[in-house]
C-alpha positions in Angstrom: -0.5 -15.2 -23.2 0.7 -18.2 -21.5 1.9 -18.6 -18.0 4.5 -21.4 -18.3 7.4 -19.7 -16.6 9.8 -22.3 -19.3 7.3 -20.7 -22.4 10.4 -18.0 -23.6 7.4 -16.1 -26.0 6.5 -13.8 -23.8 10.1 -12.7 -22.3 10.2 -9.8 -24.9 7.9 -8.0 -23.2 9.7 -7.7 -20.1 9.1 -7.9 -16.6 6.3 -5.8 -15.9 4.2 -8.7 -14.0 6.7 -8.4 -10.8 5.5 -5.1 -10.2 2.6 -3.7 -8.3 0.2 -2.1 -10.3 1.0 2.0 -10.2 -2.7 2.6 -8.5 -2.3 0.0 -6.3 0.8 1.6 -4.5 -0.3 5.1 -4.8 -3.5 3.5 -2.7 -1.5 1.8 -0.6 1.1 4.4 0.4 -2.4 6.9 0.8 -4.2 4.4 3.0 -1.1 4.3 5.4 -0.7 7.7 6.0 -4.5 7.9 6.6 -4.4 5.2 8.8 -1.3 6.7 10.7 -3.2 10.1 10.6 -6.5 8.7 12.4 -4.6 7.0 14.8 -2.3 9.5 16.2 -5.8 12.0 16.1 -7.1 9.3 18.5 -4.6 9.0 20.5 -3.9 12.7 21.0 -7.8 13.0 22.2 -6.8 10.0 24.4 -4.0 11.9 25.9 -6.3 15.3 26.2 -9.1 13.1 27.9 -6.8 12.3 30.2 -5.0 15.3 31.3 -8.8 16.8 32.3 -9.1 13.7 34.8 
Protein backbone atom coordinates (compact mmCIF):
# COMPACT_ATOMS: atom_id res chain seq x y z
CA UNK A 1 0.00 0.00 0.00
CA UNK A 2 1.53 3.27 -0.74
CA UNK A 3 1.43 6.35 1.29
CA UNK A 4 1.50 9.15 -1.41
CA UNK A 5 -1.45 11.08 -0.32
CA UNK A 6 -1.72 12.07 -4.61
CA UNK A 7 -1.52 7.91 -5.27
CA UNK A 8 -5.78 7.66 -5.90
CA UNK A 9 -5.26 3.42 -5.58
CA UNK A 10 -5.92 3.18 -2.35
CA UNK A 11 -9.01 5.74 -2.01
CA UNK A 12 -11.48 2.70 -2.50
CA UNK A 13 -10.90 1.57 0.64
CA UNK A 14 -11.95 4.38 2.49
CA UNK A 15 -10.89 6.34 5.24
CA UNK A 16 -10.30 4.09 7.99
CA UNK A 17 -6.59 5.41 8.66
CA UNK A 18 -8.09 8.78 10.39
CA UNK A 19 -9.47 6.85 13.01
CA UNK A 20 -8.13 5.58 16.26
CA UNK A 21 -7.82 2.06 16.44
CA UNK A 22 -11.29 0.68 18.43
CA UNK A 23 -8.80 -0.81 21.33
CA UNK A 24 -6.98 2.07 21.49
CA UNK A 25 -10.06 4.34 22.56
CA UNK A 26 -11.79 1.75 24.58
CA UNK A 27 -8.10 1.91 26.64
CA UNK A 28 -8.00 5.28 26.57
CA UNK A 29 -11.58 6.16 27.71
CA UNK A 30 -10.74 3.11 30.64
CA UNK A 31 -7.44 4.62 31.65
CA UNK A 32 -9.21 8.11 32.31
CA UNK A 33 -11.83 7.08 34.39
CA UNK A 34 -9.25 5.02 36.37
CA UNK A 35 -7.11 7.76 36.60
CA UNK A 36 -10.02 10.12 37.73
CA UNK A 37 -11.08 7.26 40.14
CA UNK A 38 -7.57 7.08 41.98
CA UNK A 39 -7.42 10.51 42.25
CA UNK A 40 -10.60 11.62 43.81
CA UNK A 41 -9.83 8.21 46.26
CA UNK A 42 -6.77 10.23 47.14
CA UNK A 43 -8.04 13.20 47.66
CA UNK A 44 -11.05 12.12 49.70
CA UNK A 45 -8.34 10.29 52.25
CA UNK A 46 -6.64 13.77 51.96
CA UNK A 47 -9.74 15.43 53.08
CA UNK A 48 -10.45 12.60 55.98
CA UNK A 49 -6.72 13.10 57.17
CA UNK A 50 -7.45 16.38 57.61
CA UNK A 51 -10.64 16.66 59.34
CA UNK A 52 -8.89 14.22 62.27
CA UNK A 53 -6.22 17.14 62.76
Amino acid sequence: MSHDPLDKRGAAGGRREDRFPRGLVIRLFAYLIAGHIVAAFLYLLFLVGAQNQ
